[in-house]
N, C-alpha and C positions, 0 to 999 in steps of 0.2 A: 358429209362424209360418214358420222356414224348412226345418221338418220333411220330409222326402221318404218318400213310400209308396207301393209299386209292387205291384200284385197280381201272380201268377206262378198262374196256374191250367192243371189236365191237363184236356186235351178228350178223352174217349172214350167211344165211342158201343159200347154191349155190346148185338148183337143177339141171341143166342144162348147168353149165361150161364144164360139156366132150365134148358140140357140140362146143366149140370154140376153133380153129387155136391152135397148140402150143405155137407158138409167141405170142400172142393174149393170153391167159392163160397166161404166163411166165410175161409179159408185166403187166399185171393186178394184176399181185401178187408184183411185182415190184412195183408199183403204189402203194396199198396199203403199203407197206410196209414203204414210204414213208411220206403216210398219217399217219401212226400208231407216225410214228419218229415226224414229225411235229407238232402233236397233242400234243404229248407229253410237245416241247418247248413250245407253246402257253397255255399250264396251266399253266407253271411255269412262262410265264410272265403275266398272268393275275393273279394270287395268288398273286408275286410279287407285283401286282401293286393295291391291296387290305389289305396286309397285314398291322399292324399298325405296326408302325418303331419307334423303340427308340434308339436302337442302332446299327441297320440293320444288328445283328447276324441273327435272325430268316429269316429275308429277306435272307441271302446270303444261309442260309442253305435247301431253298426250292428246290427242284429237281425231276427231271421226270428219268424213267430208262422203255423205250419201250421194249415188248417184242412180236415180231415181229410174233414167229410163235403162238402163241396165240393172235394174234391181242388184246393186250392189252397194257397198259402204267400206271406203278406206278408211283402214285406223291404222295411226303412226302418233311416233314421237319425235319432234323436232329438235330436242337435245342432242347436242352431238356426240353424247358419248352414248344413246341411248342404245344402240348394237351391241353394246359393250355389256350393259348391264343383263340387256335378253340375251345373247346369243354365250355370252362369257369370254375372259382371252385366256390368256395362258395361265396369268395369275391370278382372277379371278372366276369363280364357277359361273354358270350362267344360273340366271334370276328371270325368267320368263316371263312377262306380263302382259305382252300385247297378244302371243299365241293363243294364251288360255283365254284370255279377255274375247279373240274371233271367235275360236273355236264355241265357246257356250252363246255367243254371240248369234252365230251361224243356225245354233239347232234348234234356239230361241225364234231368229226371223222365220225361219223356213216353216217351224211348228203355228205358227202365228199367220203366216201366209195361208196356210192350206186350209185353217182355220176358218179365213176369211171369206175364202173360194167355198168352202164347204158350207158356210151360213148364206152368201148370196145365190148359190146357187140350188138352193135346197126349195123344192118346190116349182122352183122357176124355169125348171127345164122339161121337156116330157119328152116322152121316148121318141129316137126316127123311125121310119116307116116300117122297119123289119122287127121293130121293138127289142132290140138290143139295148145292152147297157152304155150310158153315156159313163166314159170313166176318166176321172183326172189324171194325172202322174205327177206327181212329183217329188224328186229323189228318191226315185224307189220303192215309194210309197204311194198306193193306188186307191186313189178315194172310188167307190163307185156309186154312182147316184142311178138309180132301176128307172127312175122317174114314174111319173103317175099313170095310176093304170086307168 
């Protein structure tokens, strides 16, 4: 009932991953996958270490559950007052911990994704036949690799 679950998912758009190695793809999805799982603990220990504590149920009941082929990571708390404590009711202000926990959560995966995309793929792509730019996307954010000349 006053259970909280917040989906925490990576937007990126891969137009150009066919031009990269098997290994090199395979490796990269492994990476991320990685990152997805990671991301996931480091919300629950920054929630944790946000959260107000009176009896450390609510603390212990905070948890992430990554799901990897959607590059995403649910994080909740299983207490059931824990709505109460994020969102606030009438008599209480609200005490936010899972929001802030995705949100740096969020700019943390996605900075760390593109990261990874950007070291596997650096080198390892060479231009198409018009010698355009091969460019990544994601959120917004446009990595572009010239590839070798």
């Amino acid at each position: 009932m006053g259970q909280v679950r917040l989906q925490v998912t990576a937007t990126i758009e891969l137009e150009d991953l066919d031009e990269l190695p098997d290994e090199q793809s395979q490796a990269l999805e492994e990476d991320v996958h990685n990152i997805v799982e990671t991301a996931g603990d480091n919300m629950v220990s920054y929630a944790q270490g946000i959260v107000p504590v009176r009896t450390g149920n609510l603390m212990a009941s905070i948890f992430s559950d990554p799901d990897e082929d959607n590059l995403a990571v649910t994080l909740g708390a299983t207490a059931d007052y824990a709505s109460f404590v994020e969102y606030g009711t009438v008599k209480m202000r609200p005490q936010p911990f899972l929001e802030p926990a995705a949100a740096i959560g969020q700019e943390d995966m996605n900075a760390r994704i593109e990261e990874a995309i950007v070291q596997r793929m650096d080198g390892q792509l060479s231009s198409n036949e018009e010698g355009e730019d091969v460019t990544t996307e994601i959120e917004g954010v446009t990595v572009a690799d010239t590839g070798i000349e």
